[in-house]
C-alpha positions, 0 to 999 in steps of 0.5 A: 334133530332139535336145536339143543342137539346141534349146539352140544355137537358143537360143543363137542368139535371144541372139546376134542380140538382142545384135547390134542385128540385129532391126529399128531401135528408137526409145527415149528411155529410156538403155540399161542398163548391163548385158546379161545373159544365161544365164552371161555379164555383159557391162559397158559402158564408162562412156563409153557410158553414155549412148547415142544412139539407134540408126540405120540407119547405125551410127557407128564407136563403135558398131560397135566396141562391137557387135564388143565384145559379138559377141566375148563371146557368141560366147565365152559361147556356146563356154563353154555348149556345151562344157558342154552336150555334157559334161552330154550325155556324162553322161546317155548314159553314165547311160542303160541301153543299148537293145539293137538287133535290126538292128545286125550288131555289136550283141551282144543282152543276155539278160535273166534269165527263170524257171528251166523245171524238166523234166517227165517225159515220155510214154513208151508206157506207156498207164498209169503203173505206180506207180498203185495197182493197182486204179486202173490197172485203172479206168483200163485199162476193162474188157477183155472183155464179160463181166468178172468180175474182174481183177487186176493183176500184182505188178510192174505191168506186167499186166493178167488179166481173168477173162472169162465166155463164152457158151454154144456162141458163146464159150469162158469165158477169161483174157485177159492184157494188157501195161501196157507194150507190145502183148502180149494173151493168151488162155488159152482153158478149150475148148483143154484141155477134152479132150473133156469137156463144159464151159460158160460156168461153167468159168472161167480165173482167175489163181493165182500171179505168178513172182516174177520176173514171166515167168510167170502160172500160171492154174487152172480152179475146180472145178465138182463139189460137197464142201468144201475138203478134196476140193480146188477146181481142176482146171486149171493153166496156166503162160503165158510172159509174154514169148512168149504160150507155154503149157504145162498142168502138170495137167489133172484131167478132172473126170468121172473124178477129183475136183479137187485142190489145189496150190500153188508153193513160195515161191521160184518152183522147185516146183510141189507137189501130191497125186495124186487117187487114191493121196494121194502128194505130188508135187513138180515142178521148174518148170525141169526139168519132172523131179518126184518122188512121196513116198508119205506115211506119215500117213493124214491128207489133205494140205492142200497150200495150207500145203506151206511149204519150206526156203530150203535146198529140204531141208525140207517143213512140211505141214498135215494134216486130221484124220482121216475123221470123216464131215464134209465140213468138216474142220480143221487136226489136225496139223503134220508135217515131211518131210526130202527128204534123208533121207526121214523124215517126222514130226508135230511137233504133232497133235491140235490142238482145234478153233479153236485151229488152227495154219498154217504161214506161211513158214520163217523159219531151218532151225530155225523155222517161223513159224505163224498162228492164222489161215487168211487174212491170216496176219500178222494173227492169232497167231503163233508160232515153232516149233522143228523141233528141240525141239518148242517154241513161242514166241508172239511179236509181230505184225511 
């Protein structure tokens, strides 16, 4: 029951009081002069202001005055419930619309909810790439029995794990895991061995990433005895990325030629080394295979891990031991420079002393060649700029 239906069954209980409609009442006391009721007064004519009592049979001017007052709150009664139903008009309008879910004309009001900001989603790739390095490779686990290292590559996309064998059960290799996809290869020591005996000792380890990330060049360690200047590899591999094809650009067979050095030019073009026996530098064109042998003038040994070329591919900056002395261990004498051009060859500095070593780091105009005082971690020691022109050297600040 609503509110409306309330106030007219209010109504009503003063409509039938004023009417005299409930049960015949006995009072000797004289009515009131007046009736009042919510909104209405009602005054009586003076002449009935002293009123018999009531009786079952009511006179005429009784009748005519409870037709009187019937009237009046009748018409009070239309008064107050044209009022109800404006204040009722009110409210409604005034009240928030309650949505309904069943009614077909209803249009549901969306309320405001808070804003989803996207998130990125997964893709295939089992570890995201912009990981430091070395946590991507905790969180890729090891990826043979025996792990002895691994190595991430510069772009993030791969994974080579060096992997010791196990005598006469399982060759010593490289295994070269995709970050992004399913690609898994395997540079085997036993498939380019050439029928030499070989062991668990004769490791495959990552030597150079392309730039471009296509290729892993991958070198096999020496196993003979001496020091740097004879030279540390004895096996170069180069593995196309994308296909799993490999390819050996050198193949010492250690049992008959010392190991040697080599290194690849920094713009990913060149392979360049020295010959074991007659000491002649050899650059080979990677993309060609085509290569060419300089028979060099000096009788110094070439430490081919400080070959720097020009941008121009004209130029060659090598860094010369000094001469046999009958150490093993030998230095840095002297700085020379190749023009592959014209073929001329010329020391540009020699007779260093001893800890006061100069290597070349990387041209830096085709006039300069910046050099380090130090071996390893270059960009940390001593540099300076020397003018192939001139001779002259400039020290300047660490970058």
């Amino acid at each position: 029951m609503n509110t409306k239906s309330h106030i007219y069954m209010f109504l009503a209980g003063i409509f039938l009081l004023l009417t005299g409609c409930l049960p015949e009442q006995t009072s000797s006391a004289p009515p009131t002069s007046q009736i009042s009721s919510p909104s209405l007064v009602v005054s009586v004519s003076p002449e009935f202001s002293s009123t018999p009592a009531l009786s079952p049979t009511p006179s005429p001017a009784n009748q005519q005055t409870q037709a009187a007052i019937i009237m009046a709150t009748v018409s009070a009664i239309k008064s107050i419930t044209a009022e109800v139903e404006n204040l009722t008009a009110t409210i409604i309008a005034l009240t928030p619309t309650q949505t309904s879910t069943t009614g077909p004309t209803k249009v549901p009001t969306r309320r405001p909810t808070s804003t989803i900001r996207p998130t990125s989603t997964r893709t295939s790739t089992p570890f995201p790439t912009l990981l430091p390095a070395q946590a991507t490779i905790t969180a890729m686990g090891a990826l043979c029995t025996n792990q002895t290292a691994a190595e991430i590559s510069p772009d993030g996309m791969w994974v080579a794990a060096t992997c010791r064998g196990q005598d006469g059960v399982l060759d010593s290799h490289l295994r070269v895991v995709s970050i992004q996809d399913t690609r898994d290869w395997t540079i085997k020591f036993g498939d380019y061995a050439e029928g030499i005996t070989y062991d668990r000792n004769n490791m495959i380890v990552p030597f150079h990433w392309s730039i471009d990330g296509g290729y892993l060049y991958a070198s096999s360690p020496s196993k003979a005895s001496g020091c740097c200047w004879l030279g540390t590899e004895v096996l170069l591999v180069q593995l196309n990325l994308q296909t799993g094809e490999q390819i050996a650009l050198l193949n010492v067979n250690e049992e008959r030629y010392p190991a040697i050095y080599f290194t690849v030019s920094t713009n990913d073009r060149f392979l360049l080394y020295i010959t074991p026996i007659d000491n002649d530098l050899v650059i080979q064109d990677l993309s060609t295979g085509q290569t060419r042998k300089i028979e060099l003038e000096f009788p110094n040994i070439v430490d081919v891990g400080f070959i720097v070329m020009s941008e121009d591919m004209n130029k060659l900056v090598l860094a010369l031991l000094e001469p046999e002395t009958g150490e093993l261990d030998r230095e840095i004498d002297s700085i020379a420079l190749i023009d592959l051009q014209t073929g001329t060859q010329k020391k540009l500095i020699e007779n260093m002393t001893p800890g006061e070593e100069l290597y070349p780091v990387r041209w830096e105009d085709e006039n300069h060649v910046l050099l380090s005082s130090y071996r390893t971690n270059q960009l940390l020691g001593e540099l300076w700029l020397l003018n192939i022109q001139t001779l002259k050297l400039t020290k300047i600040a660490n970058p």
